[in-house]
PDB file as gemmi writes it, atoms N, CA and C in Angstrom:
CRYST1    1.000    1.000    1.000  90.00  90.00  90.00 P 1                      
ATOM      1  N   UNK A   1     156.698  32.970 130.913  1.00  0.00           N  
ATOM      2  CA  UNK A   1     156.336  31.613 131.262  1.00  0.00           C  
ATOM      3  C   UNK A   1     157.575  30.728 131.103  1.00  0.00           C  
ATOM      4  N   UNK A   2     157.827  30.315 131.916  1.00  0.00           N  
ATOM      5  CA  UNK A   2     158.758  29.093 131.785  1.00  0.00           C  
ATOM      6  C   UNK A   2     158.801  27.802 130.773  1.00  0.00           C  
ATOM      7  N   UNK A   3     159.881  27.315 130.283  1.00  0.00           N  
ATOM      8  CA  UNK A   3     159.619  26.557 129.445  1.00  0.00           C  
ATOM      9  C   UNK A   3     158.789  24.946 129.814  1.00  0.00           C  
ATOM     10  N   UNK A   4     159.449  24.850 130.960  1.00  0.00           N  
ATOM     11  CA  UNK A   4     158.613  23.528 132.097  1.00  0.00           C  
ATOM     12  C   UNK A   4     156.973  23.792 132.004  1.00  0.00           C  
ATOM     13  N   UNK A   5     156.811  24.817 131.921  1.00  0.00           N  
ATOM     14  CA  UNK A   5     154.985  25.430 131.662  1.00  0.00           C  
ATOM     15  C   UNK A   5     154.441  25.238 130.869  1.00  0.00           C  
ATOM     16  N   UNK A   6     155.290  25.723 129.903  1.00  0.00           N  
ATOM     17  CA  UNK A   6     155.069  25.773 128.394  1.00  0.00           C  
ATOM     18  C   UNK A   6     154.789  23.868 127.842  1.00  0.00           C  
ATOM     19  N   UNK A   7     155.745  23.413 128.413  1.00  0.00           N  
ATOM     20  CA  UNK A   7     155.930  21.542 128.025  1.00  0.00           C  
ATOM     21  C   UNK A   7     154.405  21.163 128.461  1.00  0.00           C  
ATOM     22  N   UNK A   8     154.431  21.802 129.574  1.00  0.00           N  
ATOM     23  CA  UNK A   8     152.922  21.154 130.284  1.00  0.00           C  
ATOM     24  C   UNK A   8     151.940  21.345 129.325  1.00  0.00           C  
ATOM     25  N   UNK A   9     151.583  22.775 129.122  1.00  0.00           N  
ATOM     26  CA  UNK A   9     150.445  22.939 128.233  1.00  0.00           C  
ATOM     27  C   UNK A   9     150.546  22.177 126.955  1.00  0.00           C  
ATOM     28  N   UNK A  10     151.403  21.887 125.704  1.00  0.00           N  
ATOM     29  CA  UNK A  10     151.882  21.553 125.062  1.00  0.00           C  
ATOM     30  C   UNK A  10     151.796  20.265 125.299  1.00  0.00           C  
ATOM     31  N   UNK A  11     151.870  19.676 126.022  1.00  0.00           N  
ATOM     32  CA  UNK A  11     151.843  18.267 126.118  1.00  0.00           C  
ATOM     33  C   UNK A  11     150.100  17.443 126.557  1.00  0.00           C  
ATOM     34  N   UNK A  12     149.451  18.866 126.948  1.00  0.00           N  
ATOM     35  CA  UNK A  12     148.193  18.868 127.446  1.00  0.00           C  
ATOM     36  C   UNK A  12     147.385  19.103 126.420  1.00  0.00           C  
ATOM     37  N   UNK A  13     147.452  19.165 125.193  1.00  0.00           N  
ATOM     38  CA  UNK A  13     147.011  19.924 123.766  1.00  0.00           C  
ATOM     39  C   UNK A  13     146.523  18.328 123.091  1.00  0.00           C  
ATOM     40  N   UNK A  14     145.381  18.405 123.382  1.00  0.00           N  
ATOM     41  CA  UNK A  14     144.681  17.468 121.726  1.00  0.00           C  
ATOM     42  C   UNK A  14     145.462  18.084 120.257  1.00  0.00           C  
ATOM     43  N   UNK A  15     145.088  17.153 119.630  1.00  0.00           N  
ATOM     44  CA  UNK A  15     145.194  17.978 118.253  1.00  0.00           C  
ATOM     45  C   UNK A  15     144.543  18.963 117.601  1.00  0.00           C  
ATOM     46  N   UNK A  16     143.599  18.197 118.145  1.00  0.00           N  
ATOM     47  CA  UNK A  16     142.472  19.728 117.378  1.00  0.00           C  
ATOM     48  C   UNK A  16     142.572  21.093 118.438  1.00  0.00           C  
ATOM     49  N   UNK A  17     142.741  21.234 119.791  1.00  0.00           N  
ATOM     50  CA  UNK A  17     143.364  22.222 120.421  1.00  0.00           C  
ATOM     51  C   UNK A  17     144.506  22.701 119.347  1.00  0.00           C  
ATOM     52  N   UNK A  18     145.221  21.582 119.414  1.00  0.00           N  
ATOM     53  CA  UNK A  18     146.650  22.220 118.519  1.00  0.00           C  
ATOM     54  C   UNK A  18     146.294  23.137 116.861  1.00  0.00           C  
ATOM     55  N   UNK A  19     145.148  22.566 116.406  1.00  0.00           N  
ATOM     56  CA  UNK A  19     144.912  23.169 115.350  1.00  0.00           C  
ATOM     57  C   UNK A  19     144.718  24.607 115.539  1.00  0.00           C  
ATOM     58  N   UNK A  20     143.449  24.740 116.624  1.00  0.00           N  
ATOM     59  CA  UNK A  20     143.049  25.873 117.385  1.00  0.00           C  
ATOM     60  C   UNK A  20     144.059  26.670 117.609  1.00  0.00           C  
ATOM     61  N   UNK A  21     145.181  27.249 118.288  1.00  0.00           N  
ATOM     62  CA  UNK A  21     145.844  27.762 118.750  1.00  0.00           C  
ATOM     63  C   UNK A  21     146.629  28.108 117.719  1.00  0.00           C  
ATOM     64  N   UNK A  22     147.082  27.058 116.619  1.00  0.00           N  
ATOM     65  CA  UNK A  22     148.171  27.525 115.163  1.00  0.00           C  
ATOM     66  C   UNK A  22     147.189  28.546 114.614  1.00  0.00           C  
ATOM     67  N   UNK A  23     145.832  28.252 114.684  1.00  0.00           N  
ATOM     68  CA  UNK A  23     144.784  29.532 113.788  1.00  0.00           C  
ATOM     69  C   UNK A  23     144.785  30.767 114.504  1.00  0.00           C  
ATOM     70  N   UNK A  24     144.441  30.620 115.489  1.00  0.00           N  
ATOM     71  CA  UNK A  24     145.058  31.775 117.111  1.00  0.00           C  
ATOM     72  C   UNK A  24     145.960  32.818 116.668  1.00  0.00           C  
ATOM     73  N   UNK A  25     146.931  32.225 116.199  1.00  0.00           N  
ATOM     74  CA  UNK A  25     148.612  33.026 115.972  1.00  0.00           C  
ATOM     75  C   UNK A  25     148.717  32.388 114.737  1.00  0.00           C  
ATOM     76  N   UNK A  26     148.042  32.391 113.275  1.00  0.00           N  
ATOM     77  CA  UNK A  26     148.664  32.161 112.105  1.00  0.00           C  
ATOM     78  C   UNK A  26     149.139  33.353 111.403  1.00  0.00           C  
ATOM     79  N   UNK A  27     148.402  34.338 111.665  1.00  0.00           N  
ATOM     80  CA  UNK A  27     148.819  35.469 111.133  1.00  0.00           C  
ATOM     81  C   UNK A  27     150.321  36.306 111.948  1.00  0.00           C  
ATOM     82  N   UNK A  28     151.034  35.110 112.792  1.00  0.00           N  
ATOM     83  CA  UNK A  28     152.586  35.543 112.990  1.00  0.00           C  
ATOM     84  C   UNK A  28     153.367  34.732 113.106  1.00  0.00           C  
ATOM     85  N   UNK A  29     153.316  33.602 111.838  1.00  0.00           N  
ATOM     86  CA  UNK A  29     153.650  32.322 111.594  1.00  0.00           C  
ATOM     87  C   UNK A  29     154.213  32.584 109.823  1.00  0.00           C  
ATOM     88  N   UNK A  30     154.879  31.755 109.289  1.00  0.00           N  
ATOM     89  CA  UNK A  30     155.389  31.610 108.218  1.00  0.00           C  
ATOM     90  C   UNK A  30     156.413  30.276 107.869  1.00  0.00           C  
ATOM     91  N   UNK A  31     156.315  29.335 107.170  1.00  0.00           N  
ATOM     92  CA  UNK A  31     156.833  28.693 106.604  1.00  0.00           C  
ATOM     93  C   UNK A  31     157.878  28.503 105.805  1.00  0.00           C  
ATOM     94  N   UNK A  32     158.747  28.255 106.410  1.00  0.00           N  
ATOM     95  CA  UNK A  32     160.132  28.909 105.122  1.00  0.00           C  
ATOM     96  C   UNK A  32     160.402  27.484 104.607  1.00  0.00           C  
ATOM     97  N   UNK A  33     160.758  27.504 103.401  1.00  0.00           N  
ATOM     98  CA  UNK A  33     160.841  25.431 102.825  1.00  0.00           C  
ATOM     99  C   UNK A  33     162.218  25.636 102.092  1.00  0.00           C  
ATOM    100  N   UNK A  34     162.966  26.829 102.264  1.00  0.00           N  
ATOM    101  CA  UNK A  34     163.941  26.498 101.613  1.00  0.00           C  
ATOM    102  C   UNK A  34     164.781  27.428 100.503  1.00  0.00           C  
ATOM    103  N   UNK A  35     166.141  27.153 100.204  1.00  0.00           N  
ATOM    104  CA  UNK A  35     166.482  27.789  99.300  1.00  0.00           C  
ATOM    105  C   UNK A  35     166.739  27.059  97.600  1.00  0.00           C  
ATOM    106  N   UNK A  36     166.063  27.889  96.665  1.00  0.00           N  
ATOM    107  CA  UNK A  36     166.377  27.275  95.198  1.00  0.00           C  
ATOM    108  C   UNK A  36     166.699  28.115  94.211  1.00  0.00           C  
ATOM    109  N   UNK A  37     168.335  28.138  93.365  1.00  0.00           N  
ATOM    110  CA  UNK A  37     168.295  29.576  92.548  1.00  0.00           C  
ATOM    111  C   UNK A  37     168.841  30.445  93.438  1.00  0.00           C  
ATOM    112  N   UNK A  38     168.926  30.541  94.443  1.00  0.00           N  
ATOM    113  CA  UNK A  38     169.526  31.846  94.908  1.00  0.00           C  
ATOM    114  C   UNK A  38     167.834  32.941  95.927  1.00  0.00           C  
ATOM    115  N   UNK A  39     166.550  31.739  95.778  1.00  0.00           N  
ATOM    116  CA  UNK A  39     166.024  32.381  96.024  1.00  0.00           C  
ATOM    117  C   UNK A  39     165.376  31.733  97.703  1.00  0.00           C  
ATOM    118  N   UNK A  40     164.813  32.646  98.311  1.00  0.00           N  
ATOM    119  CA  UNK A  40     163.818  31.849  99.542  1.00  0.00           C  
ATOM    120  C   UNK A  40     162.867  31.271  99.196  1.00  0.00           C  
ATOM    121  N   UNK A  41     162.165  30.282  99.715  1.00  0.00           N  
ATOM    122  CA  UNK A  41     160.732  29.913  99.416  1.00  0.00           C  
ATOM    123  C   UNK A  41     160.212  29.895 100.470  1.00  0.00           C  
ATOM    124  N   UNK A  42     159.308  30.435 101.047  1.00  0.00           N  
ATOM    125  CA  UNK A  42     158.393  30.671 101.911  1.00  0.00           C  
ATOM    126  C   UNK A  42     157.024  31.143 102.064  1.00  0.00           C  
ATOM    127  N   UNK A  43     156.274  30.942 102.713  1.00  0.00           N  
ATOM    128  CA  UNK A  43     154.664  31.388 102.499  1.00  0.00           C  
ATOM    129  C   UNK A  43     153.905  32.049 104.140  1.00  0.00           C  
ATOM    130  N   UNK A  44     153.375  32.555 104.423  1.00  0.00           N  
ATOM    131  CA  UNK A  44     152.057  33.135 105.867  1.00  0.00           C  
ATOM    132  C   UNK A  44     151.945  31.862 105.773  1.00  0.00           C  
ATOM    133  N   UNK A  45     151.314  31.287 106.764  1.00  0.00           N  
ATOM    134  CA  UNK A  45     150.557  30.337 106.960  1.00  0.00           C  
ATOM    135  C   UNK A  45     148.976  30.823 107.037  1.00  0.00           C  
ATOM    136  N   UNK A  46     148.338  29.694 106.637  1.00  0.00           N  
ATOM    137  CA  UNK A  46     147.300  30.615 106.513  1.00  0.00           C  
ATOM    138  C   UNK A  46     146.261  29.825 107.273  1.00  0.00           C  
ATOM    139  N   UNK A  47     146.165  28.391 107.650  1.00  0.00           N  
ATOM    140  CA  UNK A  47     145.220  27.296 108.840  1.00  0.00           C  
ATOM    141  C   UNK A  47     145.819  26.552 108.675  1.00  0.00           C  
ATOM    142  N   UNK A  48     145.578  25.801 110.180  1.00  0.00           N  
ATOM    143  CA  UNK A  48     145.721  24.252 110.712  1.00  0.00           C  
ATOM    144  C   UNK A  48     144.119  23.576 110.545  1.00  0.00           C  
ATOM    145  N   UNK A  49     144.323  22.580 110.039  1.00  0.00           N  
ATOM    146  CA  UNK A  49     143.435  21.701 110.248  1.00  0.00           C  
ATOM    147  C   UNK A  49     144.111  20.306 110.845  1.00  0.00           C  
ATOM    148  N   UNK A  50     143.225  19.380 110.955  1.00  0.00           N  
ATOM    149  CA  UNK A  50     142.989  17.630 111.208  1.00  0.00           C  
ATOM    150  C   UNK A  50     143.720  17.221 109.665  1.00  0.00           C  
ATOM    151  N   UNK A  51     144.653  16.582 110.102  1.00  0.00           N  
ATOM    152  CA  UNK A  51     144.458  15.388 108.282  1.00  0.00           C  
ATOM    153  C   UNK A  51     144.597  14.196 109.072  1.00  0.00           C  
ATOM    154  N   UNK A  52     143.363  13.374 109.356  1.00  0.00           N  
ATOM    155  CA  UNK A  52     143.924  11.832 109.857  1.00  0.00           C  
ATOM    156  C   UNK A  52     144.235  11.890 111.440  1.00  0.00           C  
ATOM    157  N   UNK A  53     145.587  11.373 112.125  1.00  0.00           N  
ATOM    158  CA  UNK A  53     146.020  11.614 113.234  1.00  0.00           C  
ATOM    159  C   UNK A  53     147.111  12.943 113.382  1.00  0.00           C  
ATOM    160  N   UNK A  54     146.770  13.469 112.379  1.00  0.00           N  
ATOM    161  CA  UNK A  54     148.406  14.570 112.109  1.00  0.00           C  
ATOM    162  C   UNK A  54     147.812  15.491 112.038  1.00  0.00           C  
ATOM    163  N   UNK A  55     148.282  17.157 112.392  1.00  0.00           N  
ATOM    164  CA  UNK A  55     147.762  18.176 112.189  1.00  0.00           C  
ATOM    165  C   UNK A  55     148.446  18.391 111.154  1.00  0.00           C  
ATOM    166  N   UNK A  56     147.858  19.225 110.113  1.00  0.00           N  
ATOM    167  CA  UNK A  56     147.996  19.727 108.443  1.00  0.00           C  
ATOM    168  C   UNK A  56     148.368  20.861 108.718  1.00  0.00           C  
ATOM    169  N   UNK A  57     149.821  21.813 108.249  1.00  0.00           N  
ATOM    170  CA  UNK A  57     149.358  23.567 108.215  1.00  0.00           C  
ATOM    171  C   UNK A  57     149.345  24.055 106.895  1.00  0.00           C  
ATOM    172  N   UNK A  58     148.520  24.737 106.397  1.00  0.00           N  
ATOM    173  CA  UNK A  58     148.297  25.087 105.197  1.00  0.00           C  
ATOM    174  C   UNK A  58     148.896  26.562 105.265  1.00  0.00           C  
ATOM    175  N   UNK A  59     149.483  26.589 103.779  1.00  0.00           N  
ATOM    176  CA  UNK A  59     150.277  28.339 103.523  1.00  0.00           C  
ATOM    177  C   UNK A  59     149.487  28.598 102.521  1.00  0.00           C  
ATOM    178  N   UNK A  60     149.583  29.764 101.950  1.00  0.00           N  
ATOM    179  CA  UNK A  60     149.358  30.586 100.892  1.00  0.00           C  
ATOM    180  C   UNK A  60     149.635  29.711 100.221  1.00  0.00           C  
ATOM    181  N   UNK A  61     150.817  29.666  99.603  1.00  0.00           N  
ATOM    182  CA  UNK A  61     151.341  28.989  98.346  1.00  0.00           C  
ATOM    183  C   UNK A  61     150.726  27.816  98.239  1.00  0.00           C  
ATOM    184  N   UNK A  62     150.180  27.094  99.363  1.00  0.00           N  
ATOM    185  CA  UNK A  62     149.696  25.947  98.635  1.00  0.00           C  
ATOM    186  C   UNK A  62     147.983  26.067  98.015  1.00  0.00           C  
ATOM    187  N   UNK A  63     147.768  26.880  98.030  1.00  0.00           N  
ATOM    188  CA  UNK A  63     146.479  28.030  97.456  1.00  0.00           C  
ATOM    189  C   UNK A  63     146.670  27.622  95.732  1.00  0.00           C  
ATOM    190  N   UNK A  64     147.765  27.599  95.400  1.00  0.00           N  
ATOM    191  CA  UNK A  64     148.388  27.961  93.862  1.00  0.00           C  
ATOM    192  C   UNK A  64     148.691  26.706  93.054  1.00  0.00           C  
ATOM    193  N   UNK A  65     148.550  26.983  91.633  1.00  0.00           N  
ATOM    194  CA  UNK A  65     148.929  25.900  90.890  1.00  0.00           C  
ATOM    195  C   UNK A  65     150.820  26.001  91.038  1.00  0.00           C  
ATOM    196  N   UNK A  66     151.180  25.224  90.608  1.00  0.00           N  
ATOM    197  CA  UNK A  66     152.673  24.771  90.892  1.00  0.00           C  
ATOM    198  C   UNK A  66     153.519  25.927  91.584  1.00  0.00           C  
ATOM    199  N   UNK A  67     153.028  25.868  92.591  1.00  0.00           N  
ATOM    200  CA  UNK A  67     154.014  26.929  94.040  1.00  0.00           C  
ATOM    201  C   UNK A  67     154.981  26.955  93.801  1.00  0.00           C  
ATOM    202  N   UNK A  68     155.753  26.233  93.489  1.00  0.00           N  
ATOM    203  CA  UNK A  68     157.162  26.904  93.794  1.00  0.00           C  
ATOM    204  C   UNK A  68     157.660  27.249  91.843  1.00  0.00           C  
ATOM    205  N   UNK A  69     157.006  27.361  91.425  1.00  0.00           N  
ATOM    206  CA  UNK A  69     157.775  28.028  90.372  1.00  0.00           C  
ATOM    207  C   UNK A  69     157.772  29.633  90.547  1.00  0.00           C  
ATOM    208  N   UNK A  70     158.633  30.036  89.490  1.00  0.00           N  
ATOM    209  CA  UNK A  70     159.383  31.643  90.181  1.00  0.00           C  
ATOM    210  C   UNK A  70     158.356  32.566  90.013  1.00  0.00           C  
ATOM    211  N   UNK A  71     157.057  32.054  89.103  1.00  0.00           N  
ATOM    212  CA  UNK A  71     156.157  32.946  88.593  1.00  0.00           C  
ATOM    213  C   UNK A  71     155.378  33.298  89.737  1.00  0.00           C  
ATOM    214  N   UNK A  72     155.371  32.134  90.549  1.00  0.00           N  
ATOM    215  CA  UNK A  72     154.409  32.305  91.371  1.00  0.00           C  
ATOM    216  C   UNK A  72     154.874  32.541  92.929  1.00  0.00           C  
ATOM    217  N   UNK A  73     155.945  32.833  92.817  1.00  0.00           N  
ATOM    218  CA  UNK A  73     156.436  33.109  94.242  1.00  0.00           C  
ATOM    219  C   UNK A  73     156.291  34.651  94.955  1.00  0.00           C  
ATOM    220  N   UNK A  74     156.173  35.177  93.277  1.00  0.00           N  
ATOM    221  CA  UNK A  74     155.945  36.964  93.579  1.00  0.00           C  
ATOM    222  C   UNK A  74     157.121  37.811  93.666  1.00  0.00           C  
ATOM    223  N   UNK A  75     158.302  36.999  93.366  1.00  0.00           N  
ATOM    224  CA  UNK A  75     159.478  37.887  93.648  1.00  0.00           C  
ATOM    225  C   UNK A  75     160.859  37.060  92.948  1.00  0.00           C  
ATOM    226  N   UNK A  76     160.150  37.137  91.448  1.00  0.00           N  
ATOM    227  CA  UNK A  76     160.654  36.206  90.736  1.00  0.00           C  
ATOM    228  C   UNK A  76     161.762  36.757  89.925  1.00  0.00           C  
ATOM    229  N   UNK A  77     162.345  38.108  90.034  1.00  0.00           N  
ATOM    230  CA  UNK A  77     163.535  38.620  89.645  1.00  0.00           C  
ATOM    231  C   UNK A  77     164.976  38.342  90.151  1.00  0.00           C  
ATOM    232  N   UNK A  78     165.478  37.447  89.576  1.00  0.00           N  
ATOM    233  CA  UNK A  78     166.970  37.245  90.023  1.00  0.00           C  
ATOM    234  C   UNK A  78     168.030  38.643  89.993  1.00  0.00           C  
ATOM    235  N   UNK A  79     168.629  39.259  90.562  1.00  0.00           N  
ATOM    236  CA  UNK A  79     169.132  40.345  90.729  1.00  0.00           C  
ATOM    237  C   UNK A  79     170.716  39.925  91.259  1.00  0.00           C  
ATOM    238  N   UNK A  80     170.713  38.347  91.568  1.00  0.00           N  
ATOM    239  CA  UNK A  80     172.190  38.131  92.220  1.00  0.00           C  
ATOM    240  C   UNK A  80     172.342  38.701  93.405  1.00  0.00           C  
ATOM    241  N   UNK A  81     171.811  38.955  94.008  1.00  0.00           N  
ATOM    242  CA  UNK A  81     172.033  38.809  95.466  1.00  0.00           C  
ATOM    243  C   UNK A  81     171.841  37.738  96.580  1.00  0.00           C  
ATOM    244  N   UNK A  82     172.876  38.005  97.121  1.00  0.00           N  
ATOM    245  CA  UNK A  82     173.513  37.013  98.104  1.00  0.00           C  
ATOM    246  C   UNK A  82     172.578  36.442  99.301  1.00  0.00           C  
ATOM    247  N   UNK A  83     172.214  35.453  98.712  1.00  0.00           N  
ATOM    248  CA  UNK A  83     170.803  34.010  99.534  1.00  0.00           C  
ATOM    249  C   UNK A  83     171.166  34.568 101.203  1.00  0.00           C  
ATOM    250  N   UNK A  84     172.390  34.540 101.245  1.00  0.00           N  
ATOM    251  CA  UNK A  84     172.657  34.507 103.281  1.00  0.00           C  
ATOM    252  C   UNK A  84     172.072  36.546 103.668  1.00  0.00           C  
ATOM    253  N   UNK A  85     172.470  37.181 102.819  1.00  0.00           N  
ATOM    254  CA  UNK A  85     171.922  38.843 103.552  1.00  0.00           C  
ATOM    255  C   UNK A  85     170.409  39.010 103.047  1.00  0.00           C  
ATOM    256  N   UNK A  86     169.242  38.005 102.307  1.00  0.00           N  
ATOM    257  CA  UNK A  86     168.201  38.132 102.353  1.00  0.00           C  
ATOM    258  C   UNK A  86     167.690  37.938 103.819  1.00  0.00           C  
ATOM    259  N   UNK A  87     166.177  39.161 103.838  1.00  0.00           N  
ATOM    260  CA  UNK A  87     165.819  39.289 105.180  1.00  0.00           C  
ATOM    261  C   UNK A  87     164.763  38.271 104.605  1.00  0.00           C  
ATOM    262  N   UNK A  88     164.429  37.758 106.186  1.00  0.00           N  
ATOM    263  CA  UNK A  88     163.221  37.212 106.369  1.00  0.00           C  
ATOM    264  C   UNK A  88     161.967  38.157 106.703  1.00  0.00           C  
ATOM    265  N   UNK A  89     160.844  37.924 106.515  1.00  0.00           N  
ATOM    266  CA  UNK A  89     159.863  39.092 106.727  1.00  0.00           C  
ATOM    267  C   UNK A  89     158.494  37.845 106.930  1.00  0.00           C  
TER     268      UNK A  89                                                      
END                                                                             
């Protein structure tokens, strides 16, 4: 599909369509928020909803009491390896 196609539909999308479609394909979606420590922070996404006029996407991590600490990231061993040759997955 062309990207001119793509704009169309995309531009043709309510929000709540838009919610629809992030739930569609959440399970090949992921959130990356960043590096801290040497480590990634990232989560699956896990739904879109409505908040207001804005669509919301909710991850895993925000499932959890204080997400981004190392306890709870699941891969909380510092080993010193180098932030840029971590894979994304």
């Amino acid at each position: 599909m062309k990207t001119e196609e793509l704009l169309d539909i995309a531009n043709s999308l309510s929000n709540d369509d838009l919610c629809h479609l992030i739930n569609m394909v959440s399970d090949r979606l992921f959130v990356f928020y960043g590096v801290h420590d040497k480590m990634q922070q990232s989560s699956n996404v896990t739904f879109a909803c409505l908040n207001g006029a804005c669509v919301q996407i909710n991850t895993e991590s925000s499932d959890q009491d204080d997400a981004f600490s190392h306890e709870s990231l699941g891969c909380c061993e510092d080993d010193g390896e180098d932030v840029s040759k971590i894979e994304c997955h």
